[in-house]
C-alpha positions in Angstrom: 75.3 117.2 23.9 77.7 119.6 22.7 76.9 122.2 25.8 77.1 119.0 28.3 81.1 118.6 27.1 82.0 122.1 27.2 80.6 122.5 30.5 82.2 119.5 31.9 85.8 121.2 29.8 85.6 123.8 32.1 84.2 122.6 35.1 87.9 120.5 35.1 89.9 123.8 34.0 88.8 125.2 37.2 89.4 122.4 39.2 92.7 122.0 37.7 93.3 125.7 38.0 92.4 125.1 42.2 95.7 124.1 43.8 95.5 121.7 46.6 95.6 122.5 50.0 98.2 120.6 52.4 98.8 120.5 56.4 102.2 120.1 57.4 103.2 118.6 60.6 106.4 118.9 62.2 107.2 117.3 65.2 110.6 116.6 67.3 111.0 114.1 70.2 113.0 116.7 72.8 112.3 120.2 74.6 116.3 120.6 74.0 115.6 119.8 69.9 112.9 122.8 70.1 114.8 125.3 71.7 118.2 124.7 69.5 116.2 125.8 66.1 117.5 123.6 64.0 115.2 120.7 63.4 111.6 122.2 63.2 113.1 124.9 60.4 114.6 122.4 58.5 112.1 120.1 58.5 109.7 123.1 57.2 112.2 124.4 54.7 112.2 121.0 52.9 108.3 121.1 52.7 107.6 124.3 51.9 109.9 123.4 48.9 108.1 119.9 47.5 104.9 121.9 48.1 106.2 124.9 45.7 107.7 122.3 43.0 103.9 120.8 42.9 102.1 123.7 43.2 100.4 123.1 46.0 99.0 125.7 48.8 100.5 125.1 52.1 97.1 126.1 53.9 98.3 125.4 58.3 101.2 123.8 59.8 100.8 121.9 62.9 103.7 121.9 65.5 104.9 119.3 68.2 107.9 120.0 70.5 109.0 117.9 72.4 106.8 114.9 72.2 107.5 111.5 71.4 106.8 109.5 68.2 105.3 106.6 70.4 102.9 108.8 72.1 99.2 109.0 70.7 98.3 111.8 73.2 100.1 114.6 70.7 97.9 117.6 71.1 98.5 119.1 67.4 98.6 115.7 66.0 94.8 115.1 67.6 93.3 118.1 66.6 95.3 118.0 63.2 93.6 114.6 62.6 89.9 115.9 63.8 90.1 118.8 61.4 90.9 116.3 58.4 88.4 114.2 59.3 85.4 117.0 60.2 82.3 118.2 57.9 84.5 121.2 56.5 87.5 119.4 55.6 90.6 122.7 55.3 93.1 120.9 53.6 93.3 118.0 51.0 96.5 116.2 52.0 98.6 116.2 55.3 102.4 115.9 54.7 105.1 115.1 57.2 109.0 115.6 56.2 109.0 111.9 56.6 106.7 108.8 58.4 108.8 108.8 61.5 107.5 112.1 62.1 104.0 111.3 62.4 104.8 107.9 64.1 106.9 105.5 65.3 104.7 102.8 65.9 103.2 100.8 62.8 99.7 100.2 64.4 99.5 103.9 65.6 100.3 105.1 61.3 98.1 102.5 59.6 95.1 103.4 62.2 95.7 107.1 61.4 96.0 106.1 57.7 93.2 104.3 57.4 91.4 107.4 59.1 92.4 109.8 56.8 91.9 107.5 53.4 88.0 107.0 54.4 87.9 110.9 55.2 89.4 111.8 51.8 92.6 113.2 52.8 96.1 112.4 51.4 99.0 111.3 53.3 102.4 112.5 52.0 106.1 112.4 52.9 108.5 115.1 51.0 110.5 112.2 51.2 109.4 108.7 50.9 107.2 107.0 48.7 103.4 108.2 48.6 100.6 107.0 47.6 97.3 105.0 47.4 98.7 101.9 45.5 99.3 98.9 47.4 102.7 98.5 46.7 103.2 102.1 48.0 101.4 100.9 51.1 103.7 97.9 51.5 106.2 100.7 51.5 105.1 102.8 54.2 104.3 100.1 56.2 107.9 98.5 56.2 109.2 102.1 56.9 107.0 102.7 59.5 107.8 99.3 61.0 111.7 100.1 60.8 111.0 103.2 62.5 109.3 101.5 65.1 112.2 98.5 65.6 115.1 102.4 65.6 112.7 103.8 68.5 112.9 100.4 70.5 116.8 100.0 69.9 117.6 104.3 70.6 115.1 103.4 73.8 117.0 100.3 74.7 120.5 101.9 74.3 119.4 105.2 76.3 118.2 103.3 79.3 121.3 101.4 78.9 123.3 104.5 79.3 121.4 106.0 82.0 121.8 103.3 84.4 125.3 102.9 83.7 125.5 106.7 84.0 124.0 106.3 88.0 125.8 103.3 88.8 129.3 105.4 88.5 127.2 107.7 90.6 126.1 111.0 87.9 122.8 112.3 88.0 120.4 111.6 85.1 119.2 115.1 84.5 115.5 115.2 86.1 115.0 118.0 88.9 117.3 116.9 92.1 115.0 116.7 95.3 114.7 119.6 97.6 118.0 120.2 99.4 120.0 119.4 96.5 121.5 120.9 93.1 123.5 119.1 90.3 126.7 120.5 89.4 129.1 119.6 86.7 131.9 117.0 87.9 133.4 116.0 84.4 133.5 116.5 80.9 133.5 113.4 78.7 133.6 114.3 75.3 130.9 116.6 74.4 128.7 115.4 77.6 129.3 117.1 80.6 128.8 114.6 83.6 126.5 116.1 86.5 126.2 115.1 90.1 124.1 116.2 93.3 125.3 118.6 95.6 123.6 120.2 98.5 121.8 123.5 98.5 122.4 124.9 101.8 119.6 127.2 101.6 117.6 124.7 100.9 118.8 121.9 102.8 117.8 124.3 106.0 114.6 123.6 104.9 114.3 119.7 105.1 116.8 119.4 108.3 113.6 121.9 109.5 111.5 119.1 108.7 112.4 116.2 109.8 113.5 118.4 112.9 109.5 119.1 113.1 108.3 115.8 112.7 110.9 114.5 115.2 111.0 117.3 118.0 108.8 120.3 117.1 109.4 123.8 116.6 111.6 124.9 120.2 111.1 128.4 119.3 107.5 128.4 120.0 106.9 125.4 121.8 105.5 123.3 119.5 105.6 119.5 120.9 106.7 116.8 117.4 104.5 117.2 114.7 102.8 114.8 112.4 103.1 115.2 108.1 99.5 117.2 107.6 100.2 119.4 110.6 104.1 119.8 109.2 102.3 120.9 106.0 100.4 123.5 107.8 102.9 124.9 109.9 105.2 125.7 106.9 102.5 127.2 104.7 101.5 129.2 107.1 104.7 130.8 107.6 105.3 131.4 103.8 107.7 128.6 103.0 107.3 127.1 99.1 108.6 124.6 97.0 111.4 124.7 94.6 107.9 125.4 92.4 106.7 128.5 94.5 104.1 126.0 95.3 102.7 125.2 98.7 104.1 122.2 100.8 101.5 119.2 100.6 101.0 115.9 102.9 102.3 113.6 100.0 105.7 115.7 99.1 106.4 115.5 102.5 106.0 111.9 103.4 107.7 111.1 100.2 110.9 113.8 101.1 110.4 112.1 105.1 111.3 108.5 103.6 113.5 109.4 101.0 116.9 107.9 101.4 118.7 110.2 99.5 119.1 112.4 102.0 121.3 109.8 104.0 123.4 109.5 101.4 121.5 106.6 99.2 120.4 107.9 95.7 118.4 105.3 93.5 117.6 105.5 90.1 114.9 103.3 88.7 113.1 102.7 91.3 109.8 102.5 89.2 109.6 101.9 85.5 108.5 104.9 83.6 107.0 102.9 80.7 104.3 101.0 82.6 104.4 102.7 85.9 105.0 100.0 88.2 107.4 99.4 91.0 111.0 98.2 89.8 112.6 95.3 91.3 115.1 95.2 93.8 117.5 93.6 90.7 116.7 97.0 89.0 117.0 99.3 91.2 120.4 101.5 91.0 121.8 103.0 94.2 125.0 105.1 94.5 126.1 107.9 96.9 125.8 111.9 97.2 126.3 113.8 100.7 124.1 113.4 103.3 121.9 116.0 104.7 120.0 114.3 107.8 122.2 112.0 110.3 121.4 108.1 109.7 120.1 107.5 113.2 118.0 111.1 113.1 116.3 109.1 109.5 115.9 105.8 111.5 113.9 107.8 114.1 111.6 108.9 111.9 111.3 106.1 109.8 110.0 104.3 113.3 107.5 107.0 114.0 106.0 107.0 110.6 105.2 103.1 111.0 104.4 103.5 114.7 101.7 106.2 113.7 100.6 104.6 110.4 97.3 103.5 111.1 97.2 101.2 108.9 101.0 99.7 110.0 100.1 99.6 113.7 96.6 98.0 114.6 95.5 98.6 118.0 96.7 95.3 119.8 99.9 96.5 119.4 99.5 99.8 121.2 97.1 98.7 124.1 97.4 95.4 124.1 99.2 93.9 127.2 101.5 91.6 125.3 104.9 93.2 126.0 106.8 92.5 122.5 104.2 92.8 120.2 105.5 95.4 116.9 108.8 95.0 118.9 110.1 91.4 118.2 110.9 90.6 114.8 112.9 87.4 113.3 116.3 87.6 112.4 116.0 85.0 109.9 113.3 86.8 107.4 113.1 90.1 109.2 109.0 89.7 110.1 107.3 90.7 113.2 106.8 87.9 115.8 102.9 87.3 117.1 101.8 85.2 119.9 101.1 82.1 119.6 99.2 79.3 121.9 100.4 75.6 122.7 98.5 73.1 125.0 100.3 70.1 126.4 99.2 66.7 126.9 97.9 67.6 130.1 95.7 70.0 129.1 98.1 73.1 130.1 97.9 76.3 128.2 101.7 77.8 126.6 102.0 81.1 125.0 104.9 82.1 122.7 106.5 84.2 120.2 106.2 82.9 116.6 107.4 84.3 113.5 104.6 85.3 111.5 105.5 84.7 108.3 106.6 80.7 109.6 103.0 80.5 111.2 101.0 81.8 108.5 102.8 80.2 105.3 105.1 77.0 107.0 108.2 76.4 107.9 109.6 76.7 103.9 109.2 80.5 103.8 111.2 81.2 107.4 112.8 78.5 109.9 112.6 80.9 112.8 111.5 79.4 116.0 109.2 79.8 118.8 110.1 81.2 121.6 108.2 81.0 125.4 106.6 84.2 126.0 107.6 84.5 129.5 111.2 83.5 128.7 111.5 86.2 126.1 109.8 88.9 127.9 112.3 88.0 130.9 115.5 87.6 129.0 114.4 91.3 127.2 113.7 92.9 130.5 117.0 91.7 132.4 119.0 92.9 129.7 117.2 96.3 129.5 117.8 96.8 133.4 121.2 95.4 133.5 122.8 96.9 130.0 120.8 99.9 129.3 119.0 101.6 132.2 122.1 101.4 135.0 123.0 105.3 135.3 126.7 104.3 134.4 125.5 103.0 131.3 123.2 105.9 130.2 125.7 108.0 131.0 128.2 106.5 128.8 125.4 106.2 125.8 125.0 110.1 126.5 128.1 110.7 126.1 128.6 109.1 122.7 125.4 111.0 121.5 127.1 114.6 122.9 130.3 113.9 121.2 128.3 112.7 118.0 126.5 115.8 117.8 129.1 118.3 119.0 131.0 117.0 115.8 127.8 117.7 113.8 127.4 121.0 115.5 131.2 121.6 113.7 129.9 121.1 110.8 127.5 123.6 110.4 130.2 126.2 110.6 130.7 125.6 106.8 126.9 125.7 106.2 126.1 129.1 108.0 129.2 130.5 105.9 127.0 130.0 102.7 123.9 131.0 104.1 125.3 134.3 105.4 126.7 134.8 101.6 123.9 134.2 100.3 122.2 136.9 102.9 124.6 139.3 101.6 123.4 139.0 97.9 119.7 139.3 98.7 121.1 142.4 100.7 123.2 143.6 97.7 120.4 143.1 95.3 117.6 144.8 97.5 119.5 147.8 98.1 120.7 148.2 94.4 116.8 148.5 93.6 116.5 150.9 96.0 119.2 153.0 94.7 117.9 152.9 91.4 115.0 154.1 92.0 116.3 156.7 94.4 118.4 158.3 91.6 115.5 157.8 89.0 117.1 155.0 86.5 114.5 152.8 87.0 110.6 153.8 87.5 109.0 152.8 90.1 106.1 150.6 89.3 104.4 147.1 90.3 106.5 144.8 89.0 109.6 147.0 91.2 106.9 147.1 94.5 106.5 143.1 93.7 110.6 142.1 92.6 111.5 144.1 96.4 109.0 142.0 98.4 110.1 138.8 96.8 113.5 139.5 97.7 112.7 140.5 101.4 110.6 137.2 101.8 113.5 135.4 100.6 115.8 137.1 102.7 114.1 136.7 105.4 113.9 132.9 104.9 117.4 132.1 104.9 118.0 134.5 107.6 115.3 132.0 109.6 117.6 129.2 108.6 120.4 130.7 110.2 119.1 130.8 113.1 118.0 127.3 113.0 121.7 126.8 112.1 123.1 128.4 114.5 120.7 126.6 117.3 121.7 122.8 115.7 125.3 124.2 116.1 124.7 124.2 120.3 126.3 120.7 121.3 123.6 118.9 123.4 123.5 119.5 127.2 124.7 117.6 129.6 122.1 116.0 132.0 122.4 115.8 135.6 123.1 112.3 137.3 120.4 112.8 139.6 118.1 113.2 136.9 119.5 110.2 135.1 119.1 107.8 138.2 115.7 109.5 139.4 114.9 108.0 135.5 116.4 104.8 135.9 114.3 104.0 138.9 111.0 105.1 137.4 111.4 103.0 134.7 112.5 99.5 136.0 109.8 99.9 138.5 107.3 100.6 135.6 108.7 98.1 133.4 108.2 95.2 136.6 105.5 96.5 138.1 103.2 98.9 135.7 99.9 97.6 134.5 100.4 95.1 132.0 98.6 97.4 128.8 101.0 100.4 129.4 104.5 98.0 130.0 105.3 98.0 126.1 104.6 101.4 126.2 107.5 101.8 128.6 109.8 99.8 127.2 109.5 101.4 123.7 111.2 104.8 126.0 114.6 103.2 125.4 113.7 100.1 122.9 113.0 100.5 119.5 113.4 96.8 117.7 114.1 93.3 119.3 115.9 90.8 116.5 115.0 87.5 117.7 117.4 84.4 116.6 118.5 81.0 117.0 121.2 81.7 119.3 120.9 85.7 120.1 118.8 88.3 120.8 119.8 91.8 119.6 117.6 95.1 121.5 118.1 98.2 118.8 117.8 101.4 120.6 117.7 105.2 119.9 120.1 107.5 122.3 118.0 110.2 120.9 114.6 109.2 122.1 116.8 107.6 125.5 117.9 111.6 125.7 114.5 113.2 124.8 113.0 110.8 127.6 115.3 111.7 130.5 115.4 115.6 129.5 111.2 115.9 129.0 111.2 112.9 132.6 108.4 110.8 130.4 107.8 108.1 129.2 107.1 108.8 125.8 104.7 106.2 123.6 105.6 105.9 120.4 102.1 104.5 119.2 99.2 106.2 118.4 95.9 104.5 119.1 94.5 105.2 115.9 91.6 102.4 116.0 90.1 104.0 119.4 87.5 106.8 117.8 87.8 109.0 121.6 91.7 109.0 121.4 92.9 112.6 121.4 96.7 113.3 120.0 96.6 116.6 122.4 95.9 114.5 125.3 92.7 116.5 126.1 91.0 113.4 127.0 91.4 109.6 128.0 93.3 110.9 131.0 
């Protein structure tokens, strides 16, 4: 009996003599908090110390910058937790500088809590209250729950900030979109206030764009390309992303409808909590300078929808209905289908009915019917006698010269800082060179690789200044003859022209007809009006997407 207590005496000498092993885990919620050094070590420091006071044997530390408190997916915090919890247990205890550090969500702490009390590991805070005892639980559970209601509020008071931050028109910090660059406008205290200003090298690159989608490549006639074959065209000639990354289909649809480069910056647009699309109510806008011309965005805009399968179904592109995906009501802003009648007599009427007042009643839109013959003639007379008379197009060329020979002014400034910018690729290639020459700086891979880089991007800008310096030619002058030889074609085809391929005419020099009570608006493009008389076609904007033997090359269907 004797040998049974001394052998349980110093069975708890040694395990009184083992110190216990703790994790610690440090964690800060910003990138900017990591980098300054200042609270990561301090947090440390004050373990380290509480651990040497006890005794105990700091066995691993476990590290996450950057990451928020309310975010379970911390990738030290996980595999900190799974080692606790495994078969071979390293440490006896984890311990935090304080709860908030761990979490700052009270379901998210008692869950990993309750994990680590059935594993046998501690839970510690140098300091707060610790412990097993329930009123030490009570504690750690209000704290946590404070911590949780201070995340909400700073979250709350941020957001606040932000948005009043973009409605006086700053930038919020994320990465600008291609073409742009923030610069400092103001200082406000210890915040300096940013705002978007355009690259010029880069802005090259998306006037290039949208000058591909809309026209093509001049240089080696390449007719108007669509957003995959855009992609292709610029990764095959070595251009990149603000990443080095390749150019992809969605970027570019995305950069092709973004507003921001007409001038219209919006902040919020979708809520970065839940991921879904803000409302209109939510959604900020404010201003920064325009890269691409309104009407130039307005042209595209139209193409994408025109060659969106899933926008344009194929009634609208050969069927022989003349304003169908043209006429739209002015009251909700809906397209107008056709729509049958039959009169006491038995006689058949066709009009043009707002869809969204046919489909869902007369409480959702109060626009009206209109005769389809009556609309179709009232649309053609005014097309023939306002648009198409050579006078006329000559006067709506004219504004679109004198539009663009301003614009072409403009790029004066541009090529200035392109041409600088030339120079200091220049500068910088040939002062490699000259090191190297003189034997201050070996020549190697990383050299071989630094001079190519440079030449690519060298010859990059050099590509937008010619670009430049072609968008800086005003537009030509067509002749009259041309312009009436035009004229003639087209009211002939418009009267005359089998009915399937008559919308396809009109949409040459009509882009939208606004239907109302007691008006009817056309909405045109000069540009494609210009591009039709220059090329002398009719140019479709469609694209018969539903017909399987439809070739975009026009190598078939003849």
């Amino acid at each position: 009996m004797d040998l049974l207590k001394l052998g349980s005496a110093i069975q708890a000498e040694l395990t009184a003599a083992k110190p216990m092993r703790v994790a610690a885990y440090l964690r800060v919620s910003t990138v900017r908090q990591a980098d300054g050094d200042v609270s990561l070590p301090s947090q440390q420091h004050q373990i380290e110390l509480f651990c040497q006071s006890r005794g105990w044997l700091m066995a691993t530390i476990f590290v996450d910058a950057g990451a928020s408190g309310t975010n379970p997916a911390r990738t030290e915090l996980n595999r900190m937790l799974d080692l606790a919890c495994s078969a071979e247990r390293p440490f006896d205890a984890i311990i935090v500088h304080s709860y908030s550090r761990l979490y700052r969500d009270l379901i998210g702490m008692e869950m990993a809590a309750k994990r680590l009390q059935k594993a046998g590991v501690d839970l510690i805070s140098a300091t707060q209250p610790s412990g097993t005892d329930p009123t030490q639980q009570l504690v750690r559970q209000i704290v946590a729950l404070f911590d949780q209601h201070t995340s909400v509020e700073n979250a709350k008071n941020v957001t606040r900030a932000m948005r009043e931050n973009a409605q006086q028109g700053f930038w919020n910090g994320s990465r600008p979109p291609l073409g742009y660059k923030a610069v400092a406008a103001e200082q406000r205290g210890s915040k300096v206030k940013k705002v978007l200003a355009i690259d010029e090298v880069e802005a090259e690159i998306v006037r290039l764009i949208f000058d591909l989608y809309l026209k093509g490549d001049p240089a080696s006639s390449t007719p108007p390309l669509g957003v995959t074959s855009i992609a292709a065209w610029l990764n095959q000639r070595g251009y990149q992303t603000r990443m080095g990354c390749h150019f992809g289909v969605g970027p570019l649809h995305n950069l092709l409808t973004n507003t921001v480069y007409v001038g219209r910056g919006h902040y919020s647009i979708r809520n970065s909590a839940q991921g879904l699309q803000s409302s209109k109510d939510e959604i900020i806008e404010f201003k920064v300078p325009a890269i691409i011309e309104q009407i130039q965005f307005d042209a595209v805009q139209q193409r994408l929808v025109d060659h969106n399968p899933k926008v344009t179904p194929p009634r609208v592109v050969t069927g022989p209905v003349l304003l169908t995906g043209l006429a739209t009501c002015e009251h909700c802003g809906g397209g107008m289908t056709m729509s049958t009648g039959t009169s006491k007599s038995g006689k058949v009427y066709t009009y043009y009915a707002c869809a969204a007042r046919a489909q869902k009643g007369a409480s959702v839109c109060k626009g009206n019917r209109v005769a389809m013959p009556h609309l179709d003639s009232i649309v053609l007379d005014a097309v023939e006698d306002r648009i198409l008379p050579p006078k006329r197009i000559h006067v709506l060329l004219e504004k679109l010269i004198a539009r663009r020979t301003e614009f072409a002014g403009s790029v004066d400034a541009r090529l200035a800082t392109m041409r600088t910018e030339r120079n200091k690729l220049d500068t910088a290639i040939n002062n490699l060179y000259r090191l190297a020459e003189t034997g201050d700086l070996g020549i190697d891979e990383g050299l071989s690789a630094r001079i190519q880089e440079l030449r690519a991007q060298k010859a990059k800008v050099e590509g937008t200044i010619l670009r430049a310096e072609a968008q800086a030619a005003p537009v030509a002058l067509l002749h009259p003859e041309k312009v009436k030889a035009f004229s003639q074609a087209l009211k002939d085809k418009l009267r005359n022209g089998e009915p399937i391929l008559r919308r396809n005419y009109l949409r040459s020099v009509v882009g939208r007809v606004v239907v109302g009570d007691k008006r009817i608006i056309i909405v045109g493009s000069t540009h494609s009006l210009h591009r039709s008389i220059d090329e002398g076609t009719f140019s479709a904007n469609g694209v018969r997407s539903f017909i399987q033997e439809w070739r975009a090359l026009r190598d078939s269907n003849s």
